[in-house]
N, C-alpha and C positions, 0 to 999 in steps of 0.2 A: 619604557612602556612595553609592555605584553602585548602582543599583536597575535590575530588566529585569524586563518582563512578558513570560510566555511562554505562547500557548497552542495545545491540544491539543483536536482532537474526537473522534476514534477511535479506536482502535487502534494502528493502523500510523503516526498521526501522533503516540501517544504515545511511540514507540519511537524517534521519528525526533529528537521534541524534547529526548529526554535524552539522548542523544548533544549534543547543542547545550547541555543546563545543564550537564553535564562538562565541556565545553569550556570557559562558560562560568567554569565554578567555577576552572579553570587557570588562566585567564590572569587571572580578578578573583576574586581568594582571597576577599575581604570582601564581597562583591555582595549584595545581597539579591535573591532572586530568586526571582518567586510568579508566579500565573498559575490558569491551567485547566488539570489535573493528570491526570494518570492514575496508575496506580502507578508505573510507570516514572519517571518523570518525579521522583516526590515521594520516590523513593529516591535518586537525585544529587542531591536537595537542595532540589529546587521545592515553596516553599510554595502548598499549596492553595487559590487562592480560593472555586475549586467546582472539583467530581469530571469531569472527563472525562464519565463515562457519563450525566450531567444532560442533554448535548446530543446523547445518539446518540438519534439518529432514522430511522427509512429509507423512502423514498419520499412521495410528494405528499403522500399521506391522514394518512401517521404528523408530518409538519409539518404537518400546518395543526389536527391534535389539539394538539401542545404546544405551539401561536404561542405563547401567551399567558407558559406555564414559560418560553420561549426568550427572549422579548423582558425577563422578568425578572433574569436571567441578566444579558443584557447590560446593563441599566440599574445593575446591581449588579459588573459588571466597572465600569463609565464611571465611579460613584464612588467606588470605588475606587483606577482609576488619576488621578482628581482629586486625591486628599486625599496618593495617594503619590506623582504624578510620574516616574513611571518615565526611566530616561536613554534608554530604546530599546525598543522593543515589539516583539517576534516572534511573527508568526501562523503555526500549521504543518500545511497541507493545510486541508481542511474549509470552502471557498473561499465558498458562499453564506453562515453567517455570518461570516467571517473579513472580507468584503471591507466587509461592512457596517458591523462595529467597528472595521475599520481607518479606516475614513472621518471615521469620530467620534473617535478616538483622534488621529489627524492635527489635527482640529481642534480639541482641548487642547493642542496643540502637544509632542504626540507622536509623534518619530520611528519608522518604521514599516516593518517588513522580513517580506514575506510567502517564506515558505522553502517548496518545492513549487508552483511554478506550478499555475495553474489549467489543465485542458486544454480553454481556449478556441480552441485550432487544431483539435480535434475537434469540436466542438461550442459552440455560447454565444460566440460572436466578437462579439455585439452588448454583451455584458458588457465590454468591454475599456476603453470609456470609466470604468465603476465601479473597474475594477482602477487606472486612472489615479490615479484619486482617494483611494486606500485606502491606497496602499502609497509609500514614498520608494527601497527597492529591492526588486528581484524574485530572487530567487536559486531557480533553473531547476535540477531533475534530469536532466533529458531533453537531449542535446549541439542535435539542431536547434532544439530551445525560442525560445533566444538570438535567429536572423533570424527568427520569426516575430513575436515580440514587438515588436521591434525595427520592424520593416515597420508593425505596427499602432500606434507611437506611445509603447512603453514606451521609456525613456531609459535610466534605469540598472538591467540587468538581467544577471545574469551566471550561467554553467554552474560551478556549482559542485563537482560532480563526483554521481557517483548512489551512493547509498546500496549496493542491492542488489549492484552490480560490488565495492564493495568487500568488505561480507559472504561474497558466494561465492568468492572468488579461494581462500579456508581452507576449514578443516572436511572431517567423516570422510571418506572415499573410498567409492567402492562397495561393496569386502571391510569396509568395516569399522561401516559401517550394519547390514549383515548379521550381522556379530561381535555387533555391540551388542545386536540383537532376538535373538538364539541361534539362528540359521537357517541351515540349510548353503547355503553361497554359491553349488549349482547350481538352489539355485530360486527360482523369478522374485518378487522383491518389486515391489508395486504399491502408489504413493502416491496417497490420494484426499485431495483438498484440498477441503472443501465453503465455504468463504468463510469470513470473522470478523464479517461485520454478521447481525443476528438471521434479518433476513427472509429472507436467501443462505441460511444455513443452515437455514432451516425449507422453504425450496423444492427445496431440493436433495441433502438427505439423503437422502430418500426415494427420489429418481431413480438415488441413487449408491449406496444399498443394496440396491435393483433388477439395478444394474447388478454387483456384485459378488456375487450369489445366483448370478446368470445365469453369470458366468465362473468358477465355482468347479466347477458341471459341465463346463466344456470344460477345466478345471486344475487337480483337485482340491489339486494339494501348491502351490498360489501362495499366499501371504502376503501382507496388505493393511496398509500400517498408516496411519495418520493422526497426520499433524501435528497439537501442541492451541496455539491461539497464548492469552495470559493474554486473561483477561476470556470465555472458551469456557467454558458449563456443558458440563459433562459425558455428561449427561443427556439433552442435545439430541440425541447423536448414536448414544442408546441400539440403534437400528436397524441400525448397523453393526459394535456391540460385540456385537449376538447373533449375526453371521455372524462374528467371530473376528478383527474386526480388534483389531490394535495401537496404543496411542497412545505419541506420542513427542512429549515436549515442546520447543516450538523454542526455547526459553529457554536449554536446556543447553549447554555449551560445547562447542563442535568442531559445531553442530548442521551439516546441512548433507543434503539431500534426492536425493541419486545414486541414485537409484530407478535400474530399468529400466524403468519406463513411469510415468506419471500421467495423473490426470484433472483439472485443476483448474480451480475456479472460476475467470473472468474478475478480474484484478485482479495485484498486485506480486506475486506468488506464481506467476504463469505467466512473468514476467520473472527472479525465479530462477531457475527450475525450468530454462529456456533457459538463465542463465547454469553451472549443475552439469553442464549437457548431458543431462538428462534428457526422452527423447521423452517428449513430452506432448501429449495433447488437451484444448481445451481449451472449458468449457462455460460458460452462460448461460442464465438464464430468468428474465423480469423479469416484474413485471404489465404485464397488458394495459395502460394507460392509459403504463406507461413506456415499454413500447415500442412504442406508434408513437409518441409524444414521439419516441426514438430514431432511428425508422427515416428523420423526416423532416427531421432535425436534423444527425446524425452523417457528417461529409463524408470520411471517410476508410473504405476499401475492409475493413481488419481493426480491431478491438476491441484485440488481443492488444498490450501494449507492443512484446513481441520482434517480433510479426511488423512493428508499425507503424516500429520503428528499423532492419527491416531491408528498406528499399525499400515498405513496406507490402503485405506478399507475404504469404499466407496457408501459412508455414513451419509451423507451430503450426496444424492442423486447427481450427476454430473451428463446434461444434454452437451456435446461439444457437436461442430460443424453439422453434417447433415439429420443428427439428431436434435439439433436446437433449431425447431418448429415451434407454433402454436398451440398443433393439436397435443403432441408429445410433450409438452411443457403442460400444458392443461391437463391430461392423465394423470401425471405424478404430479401437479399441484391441490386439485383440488382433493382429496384425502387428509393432504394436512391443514388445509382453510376449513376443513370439517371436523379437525382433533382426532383424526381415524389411527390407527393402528400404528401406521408409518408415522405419524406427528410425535407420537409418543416414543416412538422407538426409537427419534432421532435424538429429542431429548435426554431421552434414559445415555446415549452414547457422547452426547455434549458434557456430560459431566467430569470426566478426569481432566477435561483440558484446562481448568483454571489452576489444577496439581502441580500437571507437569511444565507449565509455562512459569508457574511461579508467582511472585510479587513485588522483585528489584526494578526499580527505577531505570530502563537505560539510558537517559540522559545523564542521571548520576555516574554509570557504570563512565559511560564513554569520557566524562570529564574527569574520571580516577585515572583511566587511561591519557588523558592530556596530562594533567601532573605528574605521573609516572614516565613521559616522555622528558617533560623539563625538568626533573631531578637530573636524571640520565645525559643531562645537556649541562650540568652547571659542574 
């Protein structure tokens, strides 16, 4: 029997891995196929070793509270993939410990395929020697990924196409978002995206319930709704359900986010948002201590994906730390909740990104890359 370990830390890499145990499941009907789960993941078919949310963690202080849970974790992955020998091990996103288990994983003489580069060209370039040593392929979302990797010493690493381009190419239309919430289509719907990691959304709800009090006096009949991605309590985002937003879940079929304006958190959710052509601004507010980590780390001009794939141009307004306010959030919001100038301009510049990203599958990609490991084994 064919056996693969697959694992997941968050969220958005839970979503990404079951796309990959689908695939997967097609092409090895019989596979056994376990790992670190999320729900996602353990509904195409991935046995649990441990839950997903064991490992979310977020920022310096909340790691170095659960070394002790994390390092157990792993020692309880290692013997497991001991006693089961997995034919090929897939890591996906969650790059601090993925690199470190991939290391050890390699060194039971486990094949090892990290799916979602790490964004060591932004930041952590002195990590690339670990990522050498973790992984036997790299499969890259990002189209420039491929020559930066490449330049620093990774050998077999391939663009395997990005998720997100494929997701939004479908899904509702602007009329029909509108249809769905029961809203007459001449007023303005506003998407707030407050993140999916705990501490994003406990920093930033507040700022975005601020920010939608304040615009509901300059537009009383505007509608807000919010995205809920799985694993979001409810409850967190109680401050924005008492000013009358809407939640809509991304889970649903045809889901697909044609706002006329947003506000989202930094992260794959401003790269949608550009690919639906949705003007959006886009915000940030980290603890002190991560950001200047950040400020003195991060060699690239924008945060934003879209902005960084599109020449690194700051298309995508970008409020970070003491510029992600209300008031300063409401200036360069309301222009594009009005189709002003900047709505359009943002537009006109969302366009080459469904070009240069592409149309390949990377669940496909990534599972050519499994068979191209187990050729190389037989």
């Amino acid at each position: 029997m064919t056996r693969f370990f697959i694992s997941a830390g968050e969220t958005s890499g839970d979503f990404h891995a079951a796309t990959v145990v689908s695939e997967l499941k097609l092409r090895f009907p019989n596979a056994n196929i376990s790992g670190i789960a999320g729900s996602q993941m353990q509904q195409q078919g991935c046995i649990p070793i441990h839950h997903m949310h064991e490992l979310n963690v977020m920022g310096i202080s909340d790691v170095l509270r659960s070394l002790s849970r994390i390092r157990m974790i792993e020692k309880s992955i290692l013997t497991h993939c001991c006693e089961q020998k997995p034919d090929v091990a897939i890591l996906v996103d969650f790059s601090s410990f993925h690199m470190r288990l991939g290391r050890k994983l390699r060194q039971q003489g486990i094949p090892v395929i990290h799916f979602i580069a790490p964004k060591l060209w932004a930041w952590g370039s002195w990590r690339v020697k670990k990522l050498q040593k973790s992984q036997d392929k790299l499969a890259c979302i990002l189209p420039f990924e491929v020559e930066w990797f490449q330049q620093h010493g990774i050998k077999h690493i391939e663009y395997v196409g990005n998720p997100s381009a494929i997701a939004c190419q479908h899904g509702w239309s602007a009329t029909e978002i509108k249809q769905r919430l029961h809203i007459n289509t001449t007023q303005s719907l506003l998407a707030l995206l407050p993140g999916s990691r705990p501490q994003e959304i406990k920093t930033h709800v507040p700022i975005l319930a601020d920010v939608l009090k304040k615009l509901q006096q300059h537009q009383p009949d505007l509608v807000c709704v919010i995205p809920i991605a799985p694993g979001i309590a409810m409850t967190d985002l109680d401050p924005l359900w008492h000013l009358g937003a809407i939640p809509i879940e991304r889970t649903l079929e045809g889901y697909a986010m044609r706002a006329d304006a947003a506000v989202a958190v930094s992260g794959t959710a401003t790269l949608e948002l550009a690919l639906w052509n949705t003007p959006t601004i886009l915000i940030y507010k980290a603890a002190p201590l991560m950001a200047f980590l950040a400020r003195h780390l991060f060699k690239l001009g924008n945060v934003g994906l879209a902005n960084i794939i599109l020449d690194d141009q700051p298309v995508m307004p970008e409020l970070l730390q003491d510029d992600c306010q209300p008031d300063k959030i409401i200036a360069q919001l309301l222009p594009l909740i009005r189709n002003e100038a900047p709505a359009q301009q943002q537009r006109e510049a969302f366009i080459p990104l469904q070009r240069v990203l592409g149309q390949n599958r990377p669940a496909s990609g990534v599972v050519d890359m499994v068979e191209s490991l187990l050729k190389d084994a037989e």
